[in-house]
Each structure stands twice: as C-alpha cells, then as structure tokens.
N, C-alpha and C positions, 0 to 999 in steps of 0.2 A: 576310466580312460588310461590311466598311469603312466607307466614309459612309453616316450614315444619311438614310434615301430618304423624300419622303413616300409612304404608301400611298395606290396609285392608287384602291383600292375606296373609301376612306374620301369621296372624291370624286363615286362613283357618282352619276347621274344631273343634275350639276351642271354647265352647260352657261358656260363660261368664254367672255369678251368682252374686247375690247383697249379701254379707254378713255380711256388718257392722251392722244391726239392729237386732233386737230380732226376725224377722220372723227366721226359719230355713232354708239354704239355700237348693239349688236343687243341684242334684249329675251334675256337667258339665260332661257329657261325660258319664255318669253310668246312673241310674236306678231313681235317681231323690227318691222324697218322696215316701215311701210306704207303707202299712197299719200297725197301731201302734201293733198287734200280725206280724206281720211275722219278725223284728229283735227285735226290744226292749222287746218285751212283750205283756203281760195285764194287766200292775203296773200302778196304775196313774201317773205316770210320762211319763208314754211314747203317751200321748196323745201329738200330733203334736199343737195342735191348742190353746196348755196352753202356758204364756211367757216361755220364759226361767226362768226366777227368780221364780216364780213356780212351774215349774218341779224342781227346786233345791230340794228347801223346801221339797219338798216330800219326794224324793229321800232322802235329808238327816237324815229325820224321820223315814224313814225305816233302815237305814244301821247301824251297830254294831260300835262299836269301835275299834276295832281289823279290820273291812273293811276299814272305811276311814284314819287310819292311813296308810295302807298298799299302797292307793294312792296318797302319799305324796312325791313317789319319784320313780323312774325309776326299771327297773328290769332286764337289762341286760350289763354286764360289757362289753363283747368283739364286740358289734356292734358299737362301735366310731371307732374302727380300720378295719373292716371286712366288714362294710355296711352292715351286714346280721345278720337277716330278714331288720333292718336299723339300721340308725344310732345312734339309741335310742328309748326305746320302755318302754313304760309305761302300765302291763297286766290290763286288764279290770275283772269285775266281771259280766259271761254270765246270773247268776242266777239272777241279780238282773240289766240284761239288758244294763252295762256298756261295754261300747265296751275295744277295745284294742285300745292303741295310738302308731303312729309310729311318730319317728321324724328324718329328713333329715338335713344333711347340703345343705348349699344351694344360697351364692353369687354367683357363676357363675356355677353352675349347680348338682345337686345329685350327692353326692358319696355314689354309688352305682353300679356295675357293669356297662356298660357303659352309657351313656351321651351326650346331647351335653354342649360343656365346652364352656363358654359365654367369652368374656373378660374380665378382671378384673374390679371391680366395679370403679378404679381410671383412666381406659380407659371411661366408662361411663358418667363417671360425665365430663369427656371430650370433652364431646359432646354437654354438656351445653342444653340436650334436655330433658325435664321430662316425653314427650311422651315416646319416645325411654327405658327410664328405667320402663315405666309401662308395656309396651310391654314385654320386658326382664323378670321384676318379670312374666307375665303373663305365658309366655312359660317355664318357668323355673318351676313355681307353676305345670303346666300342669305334667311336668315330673316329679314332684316330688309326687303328685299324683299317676300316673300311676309304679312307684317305687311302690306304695303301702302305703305312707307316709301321714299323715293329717298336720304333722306340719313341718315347713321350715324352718331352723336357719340362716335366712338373712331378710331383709338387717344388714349390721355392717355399723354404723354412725359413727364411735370415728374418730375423727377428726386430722389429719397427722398434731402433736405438733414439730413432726424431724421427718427428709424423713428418716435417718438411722432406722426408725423402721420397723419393719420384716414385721409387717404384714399390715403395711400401703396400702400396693394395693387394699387390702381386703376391702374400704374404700373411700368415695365422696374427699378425698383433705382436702384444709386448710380451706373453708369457712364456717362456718355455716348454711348459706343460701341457698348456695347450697348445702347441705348436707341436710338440711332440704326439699328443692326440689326434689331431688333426692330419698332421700330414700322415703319419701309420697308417691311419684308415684308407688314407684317400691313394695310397700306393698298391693295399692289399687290394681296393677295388678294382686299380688299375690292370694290375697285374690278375686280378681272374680272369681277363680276357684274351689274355695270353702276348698281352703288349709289357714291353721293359720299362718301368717307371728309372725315370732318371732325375735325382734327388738335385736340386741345387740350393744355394751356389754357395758353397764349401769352402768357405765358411768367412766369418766377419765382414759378409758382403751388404753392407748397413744406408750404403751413401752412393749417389750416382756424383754429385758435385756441384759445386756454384758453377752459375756464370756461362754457360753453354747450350749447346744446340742440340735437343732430342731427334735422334733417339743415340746421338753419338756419346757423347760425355763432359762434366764441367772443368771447366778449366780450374779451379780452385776447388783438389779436393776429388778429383776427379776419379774415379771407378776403376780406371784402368791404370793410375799410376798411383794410388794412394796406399800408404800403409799403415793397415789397423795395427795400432801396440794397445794390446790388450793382455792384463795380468792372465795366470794361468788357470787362475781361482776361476774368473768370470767367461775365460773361453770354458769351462766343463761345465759350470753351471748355469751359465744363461745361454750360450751360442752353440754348444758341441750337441745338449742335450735331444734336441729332433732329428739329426744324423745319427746321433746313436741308437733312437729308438726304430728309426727306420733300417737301420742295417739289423739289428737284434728281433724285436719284434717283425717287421715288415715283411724283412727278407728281401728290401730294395737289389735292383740287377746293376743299376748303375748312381755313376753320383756325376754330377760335375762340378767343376775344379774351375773357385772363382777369378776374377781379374785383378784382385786386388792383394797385394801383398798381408801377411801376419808378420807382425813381430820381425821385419825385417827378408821373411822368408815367401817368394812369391808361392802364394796356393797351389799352383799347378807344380810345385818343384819344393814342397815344404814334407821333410823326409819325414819330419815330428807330425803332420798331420795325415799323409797319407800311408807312411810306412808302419811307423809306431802306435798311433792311435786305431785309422779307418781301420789297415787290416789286423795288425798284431794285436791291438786292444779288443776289439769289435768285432774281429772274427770278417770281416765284410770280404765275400769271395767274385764279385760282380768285376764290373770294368771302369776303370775312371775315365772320362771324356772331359777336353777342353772346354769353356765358354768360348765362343765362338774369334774368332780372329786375333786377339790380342789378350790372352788370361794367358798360353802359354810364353815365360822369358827366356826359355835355353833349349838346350836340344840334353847333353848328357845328366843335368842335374835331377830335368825332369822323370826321363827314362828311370835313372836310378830310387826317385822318392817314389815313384809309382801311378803318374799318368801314364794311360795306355793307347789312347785315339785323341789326335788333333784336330780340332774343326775348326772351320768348315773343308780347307785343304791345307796340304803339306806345307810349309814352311821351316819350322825348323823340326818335325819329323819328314822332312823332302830326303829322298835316296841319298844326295849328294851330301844335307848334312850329317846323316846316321852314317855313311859308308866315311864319310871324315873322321868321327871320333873313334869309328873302327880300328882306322888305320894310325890313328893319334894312340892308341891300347886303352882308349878310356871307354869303351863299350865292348863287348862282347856277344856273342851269336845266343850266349843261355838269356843273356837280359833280356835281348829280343824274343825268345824264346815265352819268358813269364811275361811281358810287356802281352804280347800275342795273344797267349794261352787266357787272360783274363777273359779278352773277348771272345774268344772262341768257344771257351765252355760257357761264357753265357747265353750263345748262340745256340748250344749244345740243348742247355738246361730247359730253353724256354721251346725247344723246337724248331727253329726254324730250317733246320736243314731235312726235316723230315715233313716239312709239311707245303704245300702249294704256297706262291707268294703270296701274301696278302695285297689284295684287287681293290683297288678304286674303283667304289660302286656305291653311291651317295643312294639307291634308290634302295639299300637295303638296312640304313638308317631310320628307325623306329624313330621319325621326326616328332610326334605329338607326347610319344610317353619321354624322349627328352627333354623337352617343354615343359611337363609335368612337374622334372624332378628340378628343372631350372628354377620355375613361377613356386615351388613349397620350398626351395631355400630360399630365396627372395622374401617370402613371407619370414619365413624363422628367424631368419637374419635380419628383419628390418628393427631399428632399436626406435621403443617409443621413449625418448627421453624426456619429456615434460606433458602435463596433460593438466587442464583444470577441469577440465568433467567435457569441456566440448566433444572431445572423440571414447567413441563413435560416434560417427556422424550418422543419422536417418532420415533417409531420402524424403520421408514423408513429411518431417519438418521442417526442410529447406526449398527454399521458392529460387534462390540463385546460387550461385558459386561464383566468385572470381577467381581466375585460376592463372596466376602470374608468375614471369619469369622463365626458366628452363623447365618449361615442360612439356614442351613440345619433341624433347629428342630423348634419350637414352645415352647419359655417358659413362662412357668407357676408359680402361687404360689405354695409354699406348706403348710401342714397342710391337714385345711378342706377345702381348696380350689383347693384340686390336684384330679383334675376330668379325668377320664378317657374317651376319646372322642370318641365318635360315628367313625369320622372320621377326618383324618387332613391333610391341606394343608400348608407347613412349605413353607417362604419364596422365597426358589432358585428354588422348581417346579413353585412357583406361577411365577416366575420371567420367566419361561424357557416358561413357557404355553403364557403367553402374550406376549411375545418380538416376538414367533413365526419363523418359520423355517428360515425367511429370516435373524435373529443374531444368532452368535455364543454366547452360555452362558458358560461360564468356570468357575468351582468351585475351592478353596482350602480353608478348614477350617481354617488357620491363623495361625495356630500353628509354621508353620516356617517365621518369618514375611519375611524374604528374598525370598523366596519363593515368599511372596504372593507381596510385591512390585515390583519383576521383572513383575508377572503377569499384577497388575495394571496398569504399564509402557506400557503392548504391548494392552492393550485393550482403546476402544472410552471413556468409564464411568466403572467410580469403583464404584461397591455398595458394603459396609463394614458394617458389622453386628455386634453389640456386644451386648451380654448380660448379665444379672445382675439377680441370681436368688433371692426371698426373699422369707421367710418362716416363718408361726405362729412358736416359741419357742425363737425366738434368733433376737436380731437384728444386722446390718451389724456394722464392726466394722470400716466404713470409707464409705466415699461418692464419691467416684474415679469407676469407672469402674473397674477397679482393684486396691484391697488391697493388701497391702504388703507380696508379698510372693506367689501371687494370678498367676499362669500360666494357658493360657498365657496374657501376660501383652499388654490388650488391649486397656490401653491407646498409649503405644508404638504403636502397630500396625496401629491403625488409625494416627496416625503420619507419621510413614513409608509409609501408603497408599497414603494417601494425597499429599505426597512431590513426589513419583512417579507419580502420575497423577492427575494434577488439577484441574480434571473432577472428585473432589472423594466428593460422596454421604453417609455418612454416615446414621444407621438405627440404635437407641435402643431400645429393648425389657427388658424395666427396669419398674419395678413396680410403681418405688419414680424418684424425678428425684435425678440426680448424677452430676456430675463436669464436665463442656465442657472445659478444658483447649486449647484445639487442635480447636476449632469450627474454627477461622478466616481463617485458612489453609483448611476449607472444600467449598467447592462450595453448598451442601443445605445438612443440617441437617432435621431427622424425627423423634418424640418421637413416637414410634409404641407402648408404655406400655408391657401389657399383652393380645395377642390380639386376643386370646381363637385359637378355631380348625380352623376357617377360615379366619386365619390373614395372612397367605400366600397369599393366592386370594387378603385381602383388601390392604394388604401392595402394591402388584402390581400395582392393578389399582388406588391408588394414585400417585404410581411412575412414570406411562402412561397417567396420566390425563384423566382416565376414569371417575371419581369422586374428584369431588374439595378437597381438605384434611377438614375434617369439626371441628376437633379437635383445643380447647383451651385448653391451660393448667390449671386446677385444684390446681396445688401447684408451688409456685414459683421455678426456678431453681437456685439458687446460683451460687454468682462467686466463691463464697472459702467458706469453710468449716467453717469457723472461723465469719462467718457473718451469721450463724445460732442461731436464737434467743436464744436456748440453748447452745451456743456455750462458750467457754472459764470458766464453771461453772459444778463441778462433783455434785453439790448440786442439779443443775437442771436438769441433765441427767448426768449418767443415775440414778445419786441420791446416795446418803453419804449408799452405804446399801441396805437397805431398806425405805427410803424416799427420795421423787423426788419434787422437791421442785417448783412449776408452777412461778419463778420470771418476768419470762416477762408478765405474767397476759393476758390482752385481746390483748395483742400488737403477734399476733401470725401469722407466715405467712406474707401475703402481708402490714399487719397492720406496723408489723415489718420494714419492709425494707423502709417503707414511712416514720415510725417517727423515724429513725435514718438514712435520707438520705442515705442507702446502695443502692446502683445500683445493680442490679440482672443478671444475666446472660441473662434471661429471667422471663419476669413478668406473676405473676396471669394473667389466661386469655388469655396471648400471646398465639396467632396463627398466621400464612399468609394463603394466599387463593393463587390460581392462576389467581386472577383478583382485582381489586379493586375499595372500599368503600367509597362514600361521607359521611358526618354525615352532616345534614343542620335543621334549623328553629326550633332551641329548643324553646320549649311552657311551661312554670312553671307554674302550679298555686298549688290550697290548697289540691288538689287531686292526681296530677301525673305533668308526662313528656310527652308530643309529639313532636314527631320531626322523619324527614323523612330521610330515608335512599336510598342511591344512585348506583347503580353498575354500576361504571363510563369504566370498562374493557370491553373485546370481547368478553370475556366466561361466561359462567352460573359459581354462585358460593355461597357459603355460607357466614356469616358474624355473629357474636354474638353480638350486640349492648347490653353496661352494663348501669344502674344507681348505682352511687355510692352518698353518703352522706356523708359528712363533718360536722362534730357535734362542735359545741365550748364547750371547755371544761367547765365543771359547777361551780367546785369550785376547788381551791388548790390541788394541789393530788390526784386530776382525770382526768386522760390521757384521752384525748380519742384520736383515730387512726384520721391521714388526712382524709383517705380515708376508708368508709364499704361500700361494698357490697350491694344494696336494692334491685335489682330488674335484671333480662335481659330476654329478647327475642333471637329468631335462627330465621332467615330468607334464604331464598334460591332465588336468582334471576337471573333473563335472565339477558343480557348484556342490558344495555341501561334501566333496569326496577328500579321502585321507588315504597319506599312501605313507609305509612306512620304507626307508630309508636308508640303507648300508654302504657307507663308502669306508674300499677296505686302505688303510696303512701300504704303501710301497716301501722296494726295500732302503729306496734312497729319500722316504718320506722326512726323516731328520739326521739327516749326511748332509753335510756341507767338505768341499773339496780344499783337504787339508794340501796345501804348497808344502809346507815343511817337508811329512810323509808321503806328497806325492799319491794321494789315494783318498777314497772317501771314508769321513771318522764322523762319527755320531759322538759329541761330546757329553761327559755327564751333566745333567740338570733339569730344569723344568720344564718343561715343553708347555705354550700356551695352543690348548685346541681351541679353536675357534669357526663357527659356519653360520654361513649368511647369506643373504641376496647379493653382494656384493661384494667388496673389498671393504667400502663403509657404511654396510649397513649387516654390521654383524649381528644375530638374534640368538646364537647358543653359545655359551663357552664353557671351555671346561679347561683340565691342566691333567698334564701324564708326564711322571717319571721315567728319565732314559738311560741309558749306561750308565747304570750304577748313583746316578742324582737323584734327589729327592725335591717333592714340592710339600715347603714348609704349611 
C-alpha cells in the first residue's frame, strides 16, 4: 500500500491551472484565454502576451486619481453577511478594462448559498497528509470559483496559542510545521484553479476574547483591540513560519492583515511586518487586503507599511480620506501608485482581465466527487484516542446500539466558517445505515441522562456523542465539555453512560481539544473535530472498521486546564485589557508540556490504529533519517512516522524545547508490509532565530534525533553533530 496517494477520481472533472508565475493563467473549467478586444479591450494593457508588471505600468499611466484611489478598497457592505452577489466585492473600471472582483470565504467551503462544507481545517491537519489538504484547497477553490468568486479567504494559519480560542478549528493546530505544511498545500491546490488564495490573518491572530457576543468580539481581550507583545525569537519561529512558507513555497496572491495589534504596531499598518519581512524578507509580490471592517487603524501609516485593499468598504481608504493626507504632503500619487499596482498585477498574473467572469453556476460543481474528498479526510482526520479491543465494532456481534447525545446533527464552526451544505449525513443515520437491519439502533438526545443510562444499560455498546460548538467573536470560557451553567451537562452524561454500560464508546465533535475527566471509565474514546457534511458516513465507518481511524492529533489534549501554557496568568490570556502578553514564548503546545515535564492527557500527534507499528533501523547522517517501518498486525492500516529534534540550548536564556517537530511522513500498509523511510533535514531543521544577530544561527553541539508515533512515544534515537559540535 505505502504512501498514501491522492485519488485521482476525487478530482474528476477538475481542470488544473499553473498560476504562480507571470504567464496568465487558463480559465479551469471556463473559456480559457481569449482575444485581447473581446473582454479587456484595445488598451495596451490588455495584451496577453506583456508580463504582468507591464501591463501594470500601463494601465497605471493611463488611470486618474480619483480611479485608482477608488480601488483601494471594497464596495459592498452587506455581502460579509448575505454572501450575495459574495462575500466581498471590489467594482472594477469596464471603460478601462478592469474587471470586477469577488471574494469568498473559504476554509471549509463558500459561504454562499449552498456548498459542500469540508471539515474543519483542525480535522485536516489531523490527518498529517499535505496531499489531502491540496486536494481540499482544490475542490474548494473549484467552488468558489463557480460561486462566481476569484478570491478565497483561506487558508487561516494562526496557530492554536489556547484550545479555549473560538476560532482555533478554523486553523492547522499547535505546530508550525505543520501548519506551514498544511496550509502550502492547500493554497497551491487552491490556486491550480486559477482562484487567489488569500492567506490569513497576519499574524499573532491567537484569541477572539472573553465575555462577548459571536460572531462580533469579547470584551476582555478582544480581536479587535488587543495587542499581541510577543518577543521576536517566537514571532519567526512559531507564528511567522506558515506565512512564510506560503509566500516562498506557495506562491500565495494575497495575505490578510489581522485586527489585532503586534508589539504595539497594528497588523494592518505594521511597517516591520508587511514592509520588511512579508515583502523585503519574503520576496511576497501579491496584494495585502484588510480583515474586514475593523483590522484597518489609519489611513497614511497603513498606505505606507503596505496594505493595499480595505474591506469590505472605504473608510479610511474613502476618497476623502486619501485625498486629505494628499493634500496634508503625507501621501503621494507614486504610493498610490505601488498600493494599486500590487492588485493589479495580481489580477494581471492570475488572468483575470483576459478571461470571461467567473459565472455562478452551482450545476457544474462535481457535487459527489466533493463529497468524496470531504467523507476521506473526515475519515483520516478522525483520531482514535483510546481503544481496549471493543473497536471495531461487527455488526454481526452486536444485537443493539444505543446511541446518545449529539448525534443526531453535524457541528460546525461559526462565523465564516458556517457553510451551508449541499447535503448531510449526521452521525446516528450514519450509524443506523451501517450497523444494518440485522441491529437495533435506539436514539435519545441526552437531555434526561436517566433516561439515557437506563437505555445504555439495555443495549450491547453505548455510542455517546458530545458536542462542543466554537465560533469566530468569542472564545469559550472553559475547556470542560460543559461550562458552568451549560445544559445539558455532558460531562455528567458520559459519566452516567459509561457506569451503565462498560461497552461505552464515547465521540466528540469539538473544534479544540477539551478535558477527558471520565476517559478511564470509557472503553474507546474518538476526536471526530468538525467533520463537515459527511461525517456521519466517516464517523461510522471508523466505528465498523471499514477504514483504519487515520487521524493524529494536531494540538495536544490537556489533563487540567491549569497546565495550559497560558494558564494561571490574566497577563497572558486573555490579556490585562487590551494586551495579551506571549510569556511562554516558543515553549507553545507540545514544546510546553515537554519542558515543564506536564503529562497530557493525550500528546501532539497521538493516534491508535486498529493494528500495529514497528519503528526499526534508524539511519542518521548530515542529510536526513531512514528507517523502516513495520505493520506487525492483521489488518491494513495507517501510521504517521515523526522526526523531531532536540536543540542544545545556545546561550543562558535560551530555551529551547526537548523536543520540535522537523519533518513526518503517512504511510498506509497491508498486514505483514514494510516500507522503508526517508525524511530529509531542512535547511532551518536546527536554526533557531538568534535576536542578537537578527538571523537564523545553528549553534555548535549535539543535536538529539529522535522519531516516533508521537511527540511521547518516541521508538528511534539517535544524536548528530552541527556547527562544528561534537556528541561526546
């Protein structure tokens, strides 16, 4: 079996475009290039065959001042809420050939009249597959496209700093690495379709806030007026790194520019983030765009650090305030000028001005092989976290089910992640469809837990369902299944279930992970996340052993609440105010729990399979790892083989973590099958981001290699010498 592949059918009909470079791309699905009179014109700009960065120029020479101020910023207020005509729309200039722009949300699928709604991006990254997420951007792009949309507001990299944040699902986990994997993929899929992936939210966009009202914002701590102070070491190395890969690798067209302040400098107007790093570090030649209403704080600071479109409309890019700082000599017509030109030659690059608008036409959405690629990361992503031999389940030896709790529906994020699905299979049909006529399935939503533990009691297996919903404005105010005051109280319930029947299965549909108090009293626990329209279907056929569970956990699980790095500190979450204070620096996540010996409930990375993994014959040299993996079980199954690296700290008062993250592979094997194993060294594999030098410095010494199922369940190690160190 080996690596797993993406399927080619899931792709059917999906006509793939190269759009990273200056050629203009081909319409996937539409009309492709067509002659420079029949949409643009007979402007010199609208020759096909000039770069983009020439057609700018033109184009620039010809337009007024009073034109290109005008597209400096969005032009409709009620399409963030109504999806119509979209989610934001930037009017074009027909006289002078500039088309119109539409822009979609877009992590797990268009909001817009219906969709297919994908899993959440924290189910994704669960999967630990960067094929899987290119696919995902791919068909996602398709439909946002056929919405009628050129630009996509996804992938969101910000990195899960505390699971209580709202809109953490919306998001790859704790790693950087994977995060930087993940979103890369799922931009380069985006963008073969010839749609603009627009990266967010740039950057240290961590916390929605206490105490408030979704989807707006918390009043303590809040999104829109808080400010991340975070040292410079842990903006490069845990928060910078998926922007960068994405500009580098990806080739992202756009980024957007958070609401929340850094280090004093609001995002949308931070000269050290967007001037000096995104473009002069990064090379990144796309366009920046606001988060919508409130990320932009000024009109000339912003112009000058390098946002270039305000959305959703003008405010302070409005005529009147741009033509003020004009006439104040704090702007200039060249600023406008590059402000402009960013968008324009991304409009250039990707085509749009050469090719027919892209048409809302939902009937030419390839509905079932989206489905496909939804219901196989749902599967991949599901993590089996505890199991005593009950699962798989077979149908042939079970006479009932009782099937308790949430699972009669499919939950979702909210925000702009509440997608309206084409169609959905919520958990207890998926369960009643597979179990098949020969078991009884008996529902009761939970609500009376007496109720539902007599039920459990009379039934073979208890599957108990609970869910956890999270939402962009607000984040949760406790990491329990249920907060206080929260009915019904389903940590009770899976309590009650379990003690009724020791055949009890629990299932969460939680974005972040949450507190397993009750787990030992369960016979196999399952992190199902967020696991879009066809998580019914996958939840089942994990439950049946139709498919191995292929899901690791992306963020660690906690035993207690209090052993969350921001834990015990209002300074550090959800911040004195208005400032959130980043004190545990790069120790975030699994880093955390390694350098303050906390035990987890469950570690980064933890998964089980339904069979089991050798790790054998680790191979170290100045290049990589190899070493072969074993599928020592009866059944076919999955397995994530990680490298992590062990850094010696350099000097006094710099931490570095046990254990990072460098590298993993997803493998799939028959029973009895070996697959041998190369994961190669990056060049920032042991660089850590020296403040002093300002630059990345590999220190002399020992490097601990280390690869494993896990973060704590390492099976090979080894040690290699680096700049000039030696391992005694």
């Amino acid at each position: 079996m080996g690596r797993l592949k993406v399927a080619p059918a899931a792709l059917a009909g999906i006509v793939l475009c190269a759009c990273g470079g200056s050629e203009p791309a081909a319409s996937a699905g539409g009309a492709g290039i067509v002659a420079r009179d029949a949409l643009c014109g007979d402007h010199a700009w609208c020759d096909p065959g000039m770069t983009p960065e020439a057609r700018t120029a033109l184009l620039l020479d010809a337009m007024t001042l009073g034109q290109k101020i005008s597209l400096l910023a969005g032009d409709d207020v009620f399409g963030s809420v109504t999806g119509e005509p979209a989610n934001g729309t930037s009017e074009g200039i027909p006289e002078l050939g500039i088309p119109t722009l539409y822009f979609s949300d877009g992590p797990v699928g268009p909001r817009k009249g219906r969709a297919t709604a994908h899993p959440s991006p924290a189910l994704l990254a669960s999967t630990f597959d960067p094929e899987l997420a290119r696919e995902t951007g791919a068909v996602i792009a398709n439909e946002v496209r056929n919405k009628g949309a050129h630009v996509v507001h996804g992938p969101a990299v910000d990195i899960m700093r505390t699971p209580v944040a709202g809109r953490s699902f919306e998001s790859y986990g704790e790693d950087p690495l994977l995060s930087a994997r993940m979103g890369t993929a799922w931009i380069q899929g985006a963008q073969s379709q010839g749609v603009v992936a627009n990266i967010k939210h740039y950057t240290a966009n961590n916390q929605e806030g206490q105490f408030g009202i979704p989807p707006l914002t918390g009043l303590v701590g809040g999104r829109f007026i808080v400010n991340a102070v975070v040292d410079e070491r842990s903006l490069r190395e845990i928060y910078l790194p998926a922007f960068e890969d994405a500009v580098r690798e990806g080739g992202v067209g756009s980024v957007m520019c958070a609401y929340n302040r850094v280090n004093g400098a609001a995002a949308c107007s931070s000269e050290s983030l967007l001037t000096d790093i995104l473009r002069g570090e990064w090379g990144f030649d796309g366009f920046v765009l606001t988060d919508y209403f409130f990320a932009q704080k000024n009109t000339t600071p912003a112009l000058r650090a390098g946002t270039d479109l305000e959305m959703p409309v003008p405010i302070l890019y409005s005529a009147a305030a741009i033509r003020l700082q004009m006439a104040l000599g704090r702007v200039d017509e060249a600023l406008i000028d590059e402000r402009l030109g960013n968008i324009l030659r991304t409009m250039f690059r990707f085509g749009f001005f050469d090719q027919p608008p892209f048409e809302e036409n939902d009937a030419a959405i390839d509905q079932e092989a989206h489905a496909r690629v939804a219901r196989e990361v749902a599967e991949q992503g599901t993590v089996l976290l505890q199991n005593d031999g009950l699962l798989p389940l077979r149908a042939e030896d079970i006479g009932s089910i009782a099937v308790i709790g949430a699972a009669d529906r499919i939950v979702s994020g909210g925000g702009s992640s509440a997608v309206a699905p084409f169609r959905q299979t919520n958990p207890l049909d998926g369960i009643r469809e597979r179990a098949g006529d020969g078991v009884t399935v008996h529902f009761t939503d939970g609500s009376d837990a007496d109720a539902a533990a007599a039920l459990a009691a009379e039934a073979d297996v208890a599957i108990v369902f609970a869910a956890v919903e999270l939402s962009e404005g607000v984040d949760r105010p406790c990491l329990a299944l249920s907060c206080r005051g929260d009915r019904p109280d389903q940590d009770a319930l899976i309590e009650r279930v379990a003690a009724a029947n020791p055949r009890t299965v629990a299932v969460l549909q939680s974005g972040t992970p949450v507190l397993t108090p009750w787990r030992d009293r369960l016979a196999a626990l399952i992190q199902a996340w967020y696991p879009g329209q066809e998580g019914g279907a996958a939840i089942a056929r994990v439950l049946f052993g139709d498919v191995d569970p292929g899901g690791r956990l992306a963020a660690t699980f906690p035993e207690r609440e209090a052993d969350l790095p921001t834990a015990g500190s209002v300074a550090a979450y959800p911040g004195l105010l208005i400032r959130a204070e980043y004190r545990e620096g790069v120790l975030i996540g699994y880093r955390w729990y390694d350098e303050k010996a906390i035990v987890p409930a469950f570690a980064f990375d933890h998964g089980l399979s339904y069979t089991t993994f050798a790790y054998e014959d680790l191979a170290v040299d100045a290049d990589g790892v190899s070493f072969t993996v074993h599928n020592t079980g009866d059944r076919a199954g999955t397995t994530v083989p990680q490298l992590y690296v062990g850094m010696p700290d350099p000097a006094p008062g710099i931490v570095q973590p046990p254990l990072q993250l460098k590298g993993f592979d997803k493998l799939a094997l028959a029973p009895g099958e070996r697959a041998d194993v190369r994961i190669p060294f990056e060049a920032r594999s042991f660089a850590y981001w020296n403040a002093a030098a300002d630059a990345w410095t590999t220190a002399p010494g020992c490097y601990r290699i280390a690869v494993g199922a896990s973060s704590r369940d390492i099976r090979l190690e080894g040690r290699l010498a680096r700049a000039g160190g030696a391992c005694e």
